[in-house]
C-alpha positions in Angstrom: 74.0 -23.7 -26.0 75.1 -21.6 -23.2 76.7 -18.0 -24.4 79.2 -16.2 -22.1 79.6 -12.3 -22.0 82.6 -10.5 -22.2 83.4 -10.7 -18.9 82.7 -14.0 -18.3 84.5 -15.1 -21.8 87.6 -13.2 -20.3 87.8 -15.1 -16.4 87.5 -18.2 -18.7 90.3 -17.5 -20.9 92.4 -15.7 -17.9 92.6 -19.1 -16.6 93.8 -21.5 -19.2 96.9 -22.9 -19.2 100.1 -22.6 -21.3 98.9 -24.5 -24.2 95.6 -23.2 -24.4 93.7 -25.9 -22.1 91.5 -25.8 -19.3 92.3 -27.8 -16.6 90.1 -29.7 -14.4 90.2 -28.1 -11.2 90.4 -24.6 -13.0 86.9 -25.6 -15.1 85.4 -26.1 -11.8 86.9 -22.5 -10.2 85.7 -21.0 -13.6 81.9 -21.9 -13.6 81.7 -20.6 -10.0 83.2 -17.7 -11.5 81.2 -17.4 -14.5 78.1 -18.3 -12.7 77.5 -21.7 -14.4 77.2 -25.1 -13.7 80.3 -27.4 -13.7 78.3 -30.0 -16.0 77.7 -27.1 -18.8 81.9 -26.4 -18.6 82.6 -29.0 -21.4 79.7 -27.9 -23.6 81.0 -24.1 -23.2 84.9 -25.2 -23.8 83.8 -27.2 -26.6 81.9 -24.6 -28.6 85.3 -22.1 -27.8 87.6 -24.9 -29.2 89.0 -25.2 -25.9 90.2 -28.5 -24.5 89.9 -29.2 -20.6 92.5 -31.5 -19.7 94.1 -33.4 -16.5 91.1 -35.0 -14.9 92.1 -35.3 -11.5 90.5 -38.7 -11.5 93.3 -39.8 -13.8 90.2 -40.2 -16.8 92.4 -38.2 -19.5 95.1 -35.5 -19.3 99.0 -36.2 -17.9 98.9 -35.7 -14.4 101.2 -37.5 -12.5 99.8 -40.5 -9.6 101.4 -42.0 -7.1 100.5 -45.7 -5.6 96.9 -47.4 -4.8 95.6 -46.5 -1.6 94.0 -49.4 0.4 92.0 -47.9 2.5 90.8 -45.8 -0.2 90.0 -48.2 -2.3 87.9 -49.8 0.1 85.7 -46.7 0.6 85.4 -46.3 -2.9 84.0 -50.2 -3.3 81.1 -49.4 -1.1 80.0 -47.0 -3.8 79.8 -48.8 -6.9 78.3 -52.5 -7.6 80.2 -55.1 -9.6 80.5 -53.6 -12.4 83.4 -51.4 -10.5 82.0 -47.6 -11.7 81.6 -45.1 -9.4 80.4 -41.6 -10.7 82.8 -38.5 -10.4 80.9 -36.7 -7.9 81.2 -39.8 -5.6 84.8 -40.3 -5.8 85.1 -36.2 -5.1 83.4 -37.0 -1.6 85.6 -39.9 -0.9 88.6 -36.9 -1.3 87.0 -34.9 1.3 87.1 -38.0 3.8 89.8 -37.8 6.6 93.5 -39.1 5.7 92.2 -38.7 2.0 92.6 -35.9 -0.8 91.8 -35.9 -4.2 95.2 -37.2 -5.6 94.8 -40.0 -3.5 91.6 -40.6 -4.4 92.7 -40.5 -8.2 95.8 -42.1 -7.8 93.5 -45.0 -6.4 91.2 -45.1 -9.4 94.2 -44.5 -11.9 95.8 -47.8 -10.9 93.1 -50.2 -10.2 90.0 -51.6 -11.9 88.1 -48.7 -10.7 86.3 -46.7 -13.8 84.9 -43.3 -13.5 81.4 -42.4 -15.2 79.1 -39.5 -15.2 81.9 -36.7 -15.3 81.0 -33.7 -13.4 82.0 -31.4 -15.8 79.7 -33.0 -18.5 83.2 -34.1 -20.4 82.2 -37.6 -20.5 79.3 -40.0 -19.6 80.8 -43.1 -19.1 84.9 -43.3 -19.4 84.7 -46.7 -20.7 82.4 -45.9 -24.0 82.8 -41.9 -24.2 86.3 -41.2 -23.5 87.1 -37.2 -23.8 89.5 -36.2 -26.9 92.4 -34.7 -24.7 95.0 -34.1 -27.8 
């Protein structure tokens, strides 16, 4: 198990939200931070008793999406086979594309048949079998 000093047990905790939650986006600024890897953030959380929450792929958490985006979706297809997963990392590329961003991109996945798997955060391996306990 990964142990955080003091200083890097206080940039995590500066950085969690109203209710005590780690966000998505902030787990990823925090390892940098901290000087981990994103994929040990939900093994760290988890042994603090600290929930990350609002996947920005729309996996778990209550952000908010708008509509599918077509064009979006059709990038995202030529990443996955038929079974229709596509791995986080991928889909974080696909935000970084021209005319996309990564509410688009989740917004996309959120409302189709799109599922997400190997998380990069190391919250969850496959969405479909291991969701993450955001409660």
């Amino acid at each position: 198990m990964k142990k955080l000093d003091n200083i890097q047990r206080d940039l995590l905790l500066t950085n969690l939200d109203e209710d005590g939650k780690l966000s998505c986006l902030k787990a990823f600024k925090v390892a940098r931070l901290i000087g981990m890897k994103p994929k040990d953030m939900a093994e760290i959380t988890r042994s603090m008793n600290i929930k990350i929450t609002n996947c920005e792929l729309g996996v778990f958490g209550k952000l908010n999406f708008s509509e599918l985006d077509d064009n979006i979706y059709d990038k995202l297809s030529k990443n996955f086979a038929q079974d229709k997963k596509i791995d986080c990392e991928v889909a974080w590329y696909t935000a970084r594309d021209k005319g996309s961003s990564l509410r688009k991109v989740g917004s996309t996945i959120n409302n189709s048949d799109i599922k997400v798997r190997h998380c990069q955060l190391g919250c969850f391996y496959d969405e479909e079998f291991e969701k993450y306990d955001d409660k």
